[in-house]
Every structure is written in C-alpha cells, then in structure tokens.
C-alpha positions, -999 to 999 in steps of 0.1 A, spaced: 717 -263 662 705 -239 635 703 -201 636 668 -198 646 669 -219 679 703 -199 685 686 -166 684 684 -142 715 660 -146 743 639 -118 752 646 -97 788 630 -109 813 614 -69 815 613 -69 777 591 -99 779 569 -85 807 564 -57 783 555 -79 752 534 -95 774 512 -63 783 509 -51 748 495 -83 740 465 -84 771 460 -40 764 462 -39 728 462 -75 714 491 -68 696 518 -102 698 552 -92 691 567 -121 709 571 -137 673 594 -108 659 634 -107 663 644 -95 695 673 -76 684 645 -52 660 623 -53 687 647 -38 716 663 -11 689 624 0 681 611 2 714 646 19 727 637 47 702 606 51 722 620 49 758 644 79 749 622 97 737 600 99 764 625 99 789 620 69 810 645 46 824 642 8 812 613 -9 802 592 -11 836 592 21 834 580 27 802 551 3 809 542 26 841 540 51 815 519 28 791 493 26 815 496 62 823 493 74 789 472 55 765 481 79 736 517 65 735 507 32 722 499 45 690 537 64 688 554 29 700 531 9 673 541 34 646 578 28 659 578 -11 654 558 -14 626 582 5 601 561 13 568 583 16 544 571 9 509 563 25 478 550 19 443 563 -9 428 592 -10 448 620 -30 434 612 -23 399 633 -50 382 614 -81 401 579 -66 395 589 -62 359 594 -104 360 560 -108 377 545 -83 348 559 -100 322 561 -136 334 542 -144 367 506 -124 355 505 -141 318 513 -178 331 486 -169 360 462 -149 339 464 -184 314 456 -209 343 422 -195 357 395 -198 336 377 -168 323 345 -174 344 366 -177 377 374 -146 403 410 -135 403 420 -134 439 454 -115 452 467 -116 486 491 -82 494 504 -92 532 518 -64 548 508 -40 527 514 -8 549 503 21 529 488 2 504 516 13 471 524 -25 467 483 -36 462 477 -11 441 511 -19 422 499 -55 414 465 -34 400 478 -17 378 496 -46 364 465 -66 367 445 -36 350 471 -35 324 472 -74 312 432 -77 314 415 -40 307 396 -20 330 366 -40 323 376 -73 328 397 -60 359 366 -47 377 348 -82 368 372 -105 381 397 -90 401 401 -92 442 431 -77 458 431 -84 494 453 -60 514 458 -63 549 481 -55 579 484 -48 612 490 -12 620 451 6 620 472 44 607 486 25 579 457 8 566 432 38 571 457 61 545 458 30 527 418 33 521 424 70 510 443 60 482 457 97 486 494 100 481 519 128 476 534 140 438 566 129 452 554 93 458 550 90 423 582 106 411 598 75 398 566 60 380 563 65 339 544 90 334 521 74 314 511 56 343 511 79 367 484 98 338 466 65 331 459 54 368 463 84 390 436 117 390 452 147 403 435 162 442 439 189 468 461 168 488 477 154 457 470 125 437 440 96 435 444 59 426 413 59 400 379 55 419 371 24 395 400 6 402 402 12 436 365 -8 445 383 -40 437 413 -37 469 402 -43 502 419 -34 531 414 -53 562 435 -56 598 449 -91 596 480 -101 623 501 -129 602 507 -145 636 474 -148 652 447 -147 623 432 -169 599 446 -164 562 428 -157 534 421 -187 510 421 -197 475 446 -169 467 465 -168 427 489 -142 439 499 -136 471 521 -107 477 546 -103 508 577 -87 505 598 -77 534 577 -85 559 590 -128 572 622 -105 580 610 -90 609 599 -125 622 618 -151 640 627 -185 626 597 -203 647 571 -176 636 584 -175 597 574 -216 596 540 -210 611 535 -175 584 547 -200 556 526 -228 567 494 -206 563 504 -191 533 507 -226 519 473 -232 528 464 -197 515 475 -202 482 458 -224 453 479 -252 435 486 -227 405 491 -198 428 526 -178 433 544 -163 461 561 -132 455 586 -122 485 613 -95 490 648 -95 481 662 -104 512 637 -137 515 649 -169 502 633 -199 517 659 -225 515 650 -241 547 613 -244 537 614 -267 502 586 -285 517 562 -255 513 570 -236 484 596 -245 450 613 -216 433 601 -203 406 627 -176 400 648 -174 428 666 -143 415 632 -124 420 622 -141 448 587 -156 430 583 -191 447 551 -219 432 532 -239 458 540 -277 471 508 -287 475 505 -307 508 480 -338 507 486 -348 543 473 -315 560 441 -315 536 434 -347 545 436 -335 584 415 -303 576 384 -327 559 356 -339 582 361 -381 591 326 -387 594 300 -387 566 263 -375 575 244 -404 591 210 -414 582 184 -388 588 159 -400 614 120 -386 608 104 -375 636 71 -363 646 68 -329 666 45 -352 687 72 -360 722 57 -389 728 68 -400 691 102 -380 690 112 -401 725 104 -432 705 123 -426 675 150 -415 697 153 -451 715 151 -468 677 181 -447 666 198 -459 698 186 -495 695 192 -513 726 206 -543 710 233 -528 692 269 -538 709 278 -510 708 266 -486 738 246 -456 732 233 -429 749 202 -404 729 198 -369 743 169 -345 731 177 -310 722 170 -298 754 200 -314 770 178 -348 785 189 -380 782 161 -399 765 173 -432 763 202 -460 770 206 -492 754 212 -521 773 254 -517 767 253 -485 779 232 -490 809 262 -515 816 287 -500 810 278 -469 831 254 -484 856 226 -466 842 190 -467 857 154 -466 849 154 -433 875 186 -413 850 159 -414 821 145 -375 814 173 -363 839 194 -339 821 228 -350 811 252 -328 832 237 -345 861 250 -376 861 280 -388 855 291 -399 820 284 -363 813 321 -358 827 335 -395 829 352 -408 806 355 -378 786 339 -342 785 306 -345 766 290 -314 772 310 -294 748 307 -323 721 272 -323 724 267 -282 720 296 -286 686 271 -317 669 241 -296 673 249 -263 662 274 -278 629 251 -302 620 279 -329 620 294 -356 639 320 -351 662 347 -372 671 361 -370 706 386 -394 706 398 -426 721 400 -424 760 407 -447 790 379 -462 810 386 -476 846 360 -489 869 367 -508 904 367 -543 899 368 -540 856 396 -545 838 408 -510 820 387 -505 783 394 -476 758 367 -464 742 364 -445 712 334 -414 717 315 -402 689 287 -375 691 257 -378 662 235 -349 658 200 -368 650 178 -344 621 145 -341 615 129 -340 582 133 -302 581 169 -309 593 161 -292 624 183 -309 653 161 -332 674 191 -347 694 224 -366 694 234 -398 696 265 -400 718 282 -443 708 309 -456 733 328 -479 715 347 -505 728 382 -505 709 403 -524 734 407 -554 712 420 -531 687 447 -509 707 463 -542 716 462 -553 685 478 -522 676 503 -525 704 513 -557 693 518 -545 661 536 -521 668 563 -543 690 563 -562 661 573 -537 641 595 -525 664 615 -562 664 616 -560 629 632 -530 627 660 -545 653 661 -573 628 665 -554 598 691 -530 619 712 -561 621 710 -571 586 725 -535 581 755 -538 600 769 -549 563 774 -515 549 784 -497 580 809 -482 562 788 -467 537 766 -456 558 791 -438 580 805 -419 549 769 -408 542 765 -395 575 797 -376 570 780 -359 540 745 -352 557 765 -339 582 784 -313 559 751 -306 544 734 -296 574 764 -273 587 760 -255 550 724 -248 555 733 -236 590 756 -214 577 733 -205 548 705 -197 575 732 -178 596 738 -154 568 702 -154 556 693 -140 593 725 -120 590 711 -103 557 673 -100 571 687 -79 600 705 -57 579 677 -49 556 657 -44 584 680 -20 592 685 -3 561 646 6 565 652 19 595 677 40 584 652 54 555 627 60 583 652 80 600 665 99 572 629 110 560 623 123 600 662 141 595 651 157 561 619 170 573 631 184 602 664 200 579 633 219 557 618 234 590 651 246 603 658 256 564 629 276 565 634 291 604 669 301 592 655 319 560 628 336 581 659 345 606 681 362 578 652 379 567 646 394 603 684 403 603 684 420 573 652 439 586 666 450 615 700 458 603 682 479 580 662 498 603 691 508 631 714 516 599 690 545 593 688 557 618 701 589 626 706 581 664 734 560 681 717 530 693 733 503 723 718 474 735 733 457 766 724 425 781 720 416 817 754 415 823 763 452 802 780 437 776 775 452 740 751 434 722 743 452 693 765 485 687 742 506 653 760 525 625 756 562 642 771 549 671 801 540 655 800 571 630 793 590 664 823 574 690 847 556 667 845 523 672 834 495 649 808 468 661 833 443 664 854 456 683 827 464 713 805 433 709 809 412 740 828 441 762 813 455 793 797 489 780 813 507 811 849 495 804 846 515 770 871 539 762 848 563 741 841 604 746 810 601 764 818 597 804 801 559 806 805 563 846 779 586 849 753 561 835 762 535 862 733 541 878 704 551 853 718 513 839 709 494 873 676 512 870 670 496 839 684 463 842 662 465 877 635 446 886 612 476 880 632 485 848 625 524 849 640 543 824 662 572 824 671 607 809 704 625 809 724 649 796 759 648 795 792 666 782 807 640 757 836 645 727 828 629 696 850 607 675 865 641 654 873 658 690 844 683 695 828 690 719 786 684 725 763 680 747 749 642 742 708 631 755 718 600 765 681 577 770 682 547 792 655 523 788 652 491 799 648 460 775 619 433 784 602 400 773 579 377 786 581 401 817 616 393 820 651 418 820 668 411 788 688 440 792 688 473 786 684 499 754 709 537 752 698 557 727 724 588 724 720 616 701 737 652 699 716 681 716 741 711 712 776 718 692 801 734 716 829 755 702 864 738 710 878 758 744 901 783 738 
C-alpha cells in the first residue's frame, strides 16, 4: 500500500464542511491533505470562537464575510521574487537558452506560472525572459499566463504594486532596470507588464492551458494529496509542448510519476515532458467528415435528398431527421429492426421510441448538429421479445448543405454482433493461450520467484521514498506557515512598539507636569490605594513614592490627620462623585506646624469612578507652640 492510499480520511464534519464550500463558493478542497487542511481551518474556528466545525459552518452561513478570511487562511501566499535564487539561476542560464533555441523566431513564446499568488514568480520568469531576448522581442513573442485560485491574490497580482522591502534582496540593477518607483512603492514596468495575464484557474477542476514552453509551479502539488497530484500532473502533461519544461519547488520530486515527466536537473527540480501517444490518440475525433449532401431550400427536395443519404437498401439501418427534430425517413433495415411505420414518418423523434431505446439519441443528435461532426455513441445491447439479443454500434451524421448549414443527421444502427463474438472468441482464445504459455513457464519458476523478490524490495523503497517525500511536503508546508505567522507576529510587535513609545512619551509628559508642580498631588483608586504619589507630596510629608504606592491612603502615617478626609473621599469615589474642600491642621515632614487646603475631587472616565484626586497645598505657617 503506498503513502498516498495510506493518508488520513477526512471527519466526517470536516467533510460536511468541504462539501459546503464547494456548493456556496465552488471552491473544492477535498483534493488537498487533510492534515493542512484541519490546522488551516482550526486557525479560523479559534479565532472566531466557535466550537467544532458545524459550528463554524452555522456561522458560514451567518456571515458571508468570513469566507474570504477562511480562503485567505488555506490558501497561504507565500512567495516572492525569484524565490530560490540558486534554481532560477539554472533556468536563466540553462532552461531559457535551450528553450529560447527550440522555438522558432516566428512562433509565440508561451509560459504557464501555476499558482502564482501574488504574481513575484511570473514576473520573475519576465525579467529573465526580457533579459535573454530584449524588451522588443519580449513584447512580440512573449505570453506569461498566471493564474490561481484565491480572487485577493490575483487582483494585487494585476497591480503589479509591491513594497521596497519586497525587493530588498534583488540586484539593484534589476530592481532599477525593471521596477519604476510609486506612492505605494514600486511598479513592474508598464511595457512588460501587458504581456502576463492573470486569470482564476482551480488546478483541480479547470481545463489547463495548452501548448505551454515553460510552465512554472513551484510549491504548490504539496498542498495536494497523492490522488489529486496524478490528476495536476496528468494535465500539465497535456499542457506542456514536447520541448517544453516543468519547473517545480524544492520539496517536489516526482519519482513516482516517470511516466509524465523525465528529469532534467533533478537538483533544481526542472523536469522535460514524456510525450504520451496513447491519450492524443484518445483526444482526436474517430470519424472523418462524410460526404456533403446538396440540398435545395425547396422541403419537398431536402425530404428527398434526405431518403437518398439514408438509402433504403443499404444493410445497414438508418434513420434521417431534419433540423427541426422530424424523422424524415427509414430504410427498410430500420423499419425492421424498430417496427417502423408509414404513420412515424414527419413525427418528431422523441415521440417514438428509438428516440430512447436502445440508447439515448436525443443528446447525440443536438452534439452532431451544433459541432458539425459525427458522433459516436457506442456499442449497446438490443433485446426484443421473440429476437435473439444484437449489439449495435450507433453513430449520429450531421448531413450539410452546400453552405454547410446543418440540414439533418443521419443516425446508422449497425449490426456488430458477428463481430463481438468474434471478439469473444478471440479473446478466450487468447485467454487459453496464455494458460498454455503459463505452463511452459513453470521452467524458470525459480527465476522468476527471485525476481519477484527484487520487485518486491523495489516497490517497498519507493514506498518508503514516497513516505518521506509526503513527510518532507508537510514540513515545508509547514515552514510557510510558520513565515505567515511570523510576518502577522512582527507586524503586530511594530504596533505594540510604537503603542509603548507613544506610552513612555505620555509618562514622561505627565511625570513632567506633576514634578512642577508646586502642589502635593494624590491619586487614589477605587479601593484608596496610592496610585500616583507627586514630588511636593513627598517634599511636603516625607515619604517617597515607593513606599505609598499600593497602600490604603488612610492607613498612612503622615502629619496631615487622613481620618478626617474619610468622608469627603466616599463623596468622591460616590456615585455622584462631588468634590470636596477642607482645611485642616497638619505637621509637615520638618515638624511645623500649618494649616493644609486639602481638595477632594473625584476622578472619572467613560462616566465611570476611577478614583479619586487630593490636591494639598499650605495655606498658613503656624509658629511651633510654646
């Protein structure tokens, strides 16, 4: 069993989930690793604060907004110009020359960047482009598709805008040659940037791009699971031309997949097609274009025509329908066959019978009409009571006019039952052959069972290779992830940075202000514990601010009798928070004697008690008592 039919099943809530993105949004994550998958959309759940993924969908539905944050989440853009630098050196100085030498001069250069988030790897591969052929040529032959599927990525993408720091690591000749400085920061040249087109493409669901030279996709089969890398491959083999390359990320190797793609370098992951016959053979039309029948616009004439093209003695039996959907004529085999009468002539063909029976022909008819071309529906079974069983081989012929306008089709039934014995028969010959030849091999059993011993250590090293491939996919994965995060944790370090610098700065204001004062100032809190205790007061009672921060302003042991403000404090502290003047007899720190003003006034914000404010100051000097 290899690593990729061993990987973890989705939750059955998990899949419910992945299921609703894909009706709401037509987003299919059901092809990416599970284990990335539950981490990404965990991130989300949290941070919303629901529990479990039912009820994050509940809150789906509730919210639309959130898709776009859970979207953003999963589909982690990280990228950046010419990422890798080492590998992209190879393709500049080895991939683009051999490339650039096998298309002629008079032929479209056509790249493919998959996944190309915020667009820094397709403009990468222009510059490169723009550096081996010249800005001229370049804007004459070059095409650089870009495409993926998150909407926020591609539109910043079409911008072309990116940040001084996005550059940082770029020669500067480059950065001078192919960037223009902006507002926001700097430009990909205008020029260059007419020949890369962005466009929303979804690896899994869409059609690929064809005849591509280049095709781009680096980092982005990780995120994938074994199943859903194939099918990716499989239509990047049919993207790519017989010349073209595949250039993938460090982490993507494709030893399991020989079939589609032969190294090129396999240090910098650049892989050459294996062109595959077979499927282009599949993909080309079986039929060539039948004869073109001439018809009048006259309908007496067309109907005639019609019953020649369907001549009633062929053997083999025919049906003619006009454009319209009527059947026009039967030959005798068909009439036969399907107990056709003079009364089903000019009836339309849904009506009766055949239309459904042996096979749908409804849908071929509607195909050969509108393409032009014949279509082949197949071999099928044919049963009627009292006949022995037939297959039949349907085709449906679209019948042209002169202007190759569609005057009907031509729907031929033919009899192939002869044949599928036949082919029965040769295939249980075949099939005692084999038995026959399996006998004659029972003389090198022994060789053959030590070369089954070897295929069998061969296929637990790929395993083992594919284990630690998956093994080293999931790390880089996430090893992005971890960039993402750091970026959020350094962005939110240079707000608190800059909330802590605006703090001291407050402070230092503040301090400033109650240090000059000539008045002792107290704040309390709630609770009438010292909060904030000013130079005066401490010049004026004796005590330091750290020793009365925190301690209940009526347990102080100072000269000012703090008993007698027990109440003007609860008046402040109150719910009305009045303040209150006093004058008491207090002894300073040096042992006179004064009177003190002693104001209390309450302290409030947001219409709440914070606490309260005493503001003491020395009215009158008293002479010690004899």
């Amino acid at each position: 069993m290899t690593a990729g039919n061993r990987k973890s099943q989705a939750s059955p809530e998990l899949a419910s989930l992945l299921e609703y993105l894909r009706t709401a949004r037509g987003f299919d994550f059901t092809g990416y690793k599970t284990a990335s998958l539950e981490r990404r959309i965990s991130k989300r759940v949290k941070a919303v604060g629901c529990d479990g993924y039912v009820d994050y969908q509940d809150y789906l539905e509730a919210n639309p907004g959130e898709f776009t944050e859970l979207f953003n989440t999963i589909l982690i853009n990280v990228t950046a110009f010419f990422r890798d630098r080492e590998a992209w050196d190879y393709v500049a100085s080895d991939v683009i020359p051999r490339m650039l030498a096998d298309i002629p001069e008079s032929e479209t250069i056509r790249v493919w960047s998959a996944g190309c988030a915020s667009g820094e790897e397709a403009y990468s591969a222009a510059i490169l482009l723009a550096g081996a052929l010249g800005g001229a040529d370049f804007r004459r032959r070059v095409k650089i598709y870009a495409t993926d599927i998150d909407d926020e990525a591609l539109a910043a993408a079409r911008q072309a805008m990116y940040p001084v720091a996005a550059v940082k690591d770029l020669p500067m000749e480059i950065v001078e040659k192919y960037f223009e400085p902006n507002a926001g920061g700097l430009v990909f040249r205008p020029d260059l940037r007419r020949s890369v087109i962005f466009g929303r493409n979804d690896l899994v669901q869409d059609a690929p791009i064809s005849r591509v030279d280049l095709l781009i996709s680096r980092n982005t089969l990780m995120y994938f699971t074994a199943e859903t890398q194939a099918r990716v491959l499989t239509q990047f083999n049919f993207s790519l031309k017989d010349t073209g390359y595949l250039f993938l990320g460090k982490s993507e190797m494709l030893i399991t997949h020989s079939d589609l793609f032969a190294p090129h370098d396999m240090k910098w992951r650049v892989f050459r097609k294996v062109p595959r016959t077979v499927l282009r053979e599949r993909m080309t039309f079986a039929g060539q274009p039948h004869r073109l029948l001439d018809l009048t616009a006259d309908v007496s004439g067309r109907y005639a025509q019609l019953r020649e093209g369907a001549a009633d003695v062929s053997p083999v039996a025919q049906i003619a329908v006009d454009a319209e959907g009527f059947v026009v004529s039967a030959n005798q085999a068909a009439r036969k066959l399907f107990e056709l009468g003079p009364a089903d002539m000019g009836r339309p063909v849904q009506d009766l019978e055949v239309s459904y029976q042996p096979v749908e022909l409804r849908t071929g008819i509607q195909q050969a009409s509108q393409d032009g071309q014949p279509v082949d529906l197949g071999r099928v079974d044919w049963v009627r009571p009292g006949q022995p069983p037939r297959v039949l081989q349907v085709t449906v012929v679209p019948i042209l006019g002169g202007g190759e306008a569609v005057l009907g089709t031509s729907i031929g039934f033919e009899d192939v039952t002869a044949f599928v014995r036949l082919d029965a028969d040769h295939r249980e010959s075949r099939r005692q052959l084999e038995t026959a030849y399996e006998e004659l091999q029972s003389t090198v059993e022994e060789l053959e069972t030590t070369n089954e011993e070897l295929q069998s250590t061969n296929e637990e090293l790929e395993t083992t290779n594919e284990e630690l491939q998956s093994t080293n996919e999931e790390l880089e994965t996430m090893n992005e992830e971890l960039q993402s995060t750091n970026d959020e944790l350094e962005t939110m370090n240079d707000e608190q940075r800059m909330r802590a610098l605006e703090l001291d700065r407050l402070n230092i204001f503040l301090e400033g202000i109650l240090g000059n004062l000539e008045l002792a100032v107290v704040v309390i809190d709630d609770a009438q514990q010292v909060q904030l205790w000013n130079p005066a007061a401490s010049e004026m009672w004796g005590l330091r601010e750290d020793e009365v921060a925190g301690v209940h302003f009526l347990s102080l042991d100072i000269g000012l009798p703090v008993g007698q403000l027990r109440d003007a404090m609860r008046a402040a502290l109150g719910d009305g928070g009045a303040g209150t003047d006093l004058v008491l007899e207090a002894v300073n720190r040096r042992g006179r004697t004064f009177e003190c003003s002693v104001r209390v006034q309450p302290l409030r914000a947001d219409g709440k008690s914070r606490g309260a404010i005493l503001i003491m100051a020395e009215s009158r000097v008293r002479a010690p008592a004899e």
